[in-house]
C-alpha positions, 0 to 999 in steps of 0.5 A: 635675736628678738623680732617678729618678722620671722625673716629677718630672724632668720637672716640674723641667725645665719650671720650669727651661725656663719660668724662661728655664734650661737643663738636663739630666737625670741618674737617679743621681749617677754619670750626674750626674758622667758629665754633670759630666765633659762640661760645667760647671753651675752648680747641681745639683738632686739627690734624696737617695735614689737607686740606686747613688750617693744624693744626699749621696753626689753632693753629697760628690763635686761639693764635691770636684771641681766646688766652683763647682756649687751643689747642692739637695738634695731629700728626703721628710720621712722621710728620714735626712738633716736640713737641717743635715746636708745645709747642713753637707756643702756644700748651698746648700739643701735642698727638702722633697719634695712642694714647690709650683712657687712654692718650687722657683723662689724656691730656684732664684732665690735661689741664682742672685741668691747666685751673681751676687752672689758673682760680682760680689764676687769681680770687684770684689775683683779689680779692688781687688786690681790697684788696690792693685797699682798703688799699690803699684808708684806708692808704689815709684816715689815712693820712687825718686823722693825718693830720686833728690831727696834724692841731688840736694839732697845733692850740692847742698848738697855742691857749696855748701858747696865753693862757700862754702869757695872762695869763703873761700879765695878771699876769703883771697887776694884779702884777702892780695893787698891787703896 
């Protein structure tokens, strides 16, 4: 949560704590990436008008360097920026200060289903891909394997036709014997 009004730091903390998250408190966005730099979050809830770094700001930066952080992004209704152009710049939302508890948590939630979905995709993409892996390494090996037949019928065939052709010449002589 990066504000700096200390109360509604504080209230986003005890709804993160109540939904069972953890969480930790920044007052602008260059103390949000010094916390960034020490651990890994997985979303940022961010003001947009902050001292020093303002949330598009911060949001700009944490797409670049933390590209796995979601960010909401928190205005008043007068501010300069607009839900597109907070979408459009990396959000994964946009919250409309004052907001109830009720909307904070669904945002919260929503984006939490969104990431485990993601995630869950992003696991089964991965096992499709070692699964086409292994077909295509079996498809090799088939390939090997009727060519190793192939060269075996060939060499069959050969040793019969040799095969045939002495048994001519065999039959050639064994008939010029008998005259």
């Amino acid at each position: 949560m990066v504000d700096d009004e200390d109360v509604l730091r504080q209230m986003v903390a005890r709804v993160l704590k109540y939904m069972g998250i953890e969480s930790d408190s920044a007052t602008d966005g260059f103390n949000a990436l010094e916390k960034l730099k020490a651990k890994t979050f997985d979303i940022v809830i961010a003001d947009i008008r902050m001292p020093n770094m303002d949330g598009m700001e911060l949001l700009k930066v944490i797409r670049k360097e933390y590209p796995a952080t979601d960010v909401m992004i928190m205005t008043a209704h007068s501010s300069k920026y607009s839900y597109v152009d907070v979408v459009e710049t990396g959000a994964v939302d946009f919250i409309t200060k004052p907001f109830s508890v009720e909307e904070l948590k669904a945002k919260i939630e929503r984006i939490l289903r969104e990431r485990q979905t993601l995630g869950e995709l992003a696991k089964k993409t991965s096992q499709l891909e070692q699964a086409y892996m292994e077909l295509l390494t079996l498809k090799d090996e088939e390939e090997r394997i009727c060519r190793d037949i192939n060269y075996e019928k060939e060499f069959l065939l050969q040793e019969i036709d040799r095969l045939r052709d002495d048994n001519k010449r065999l039959s050639a002589v064994k008939q010029g014997n008998k005259k």
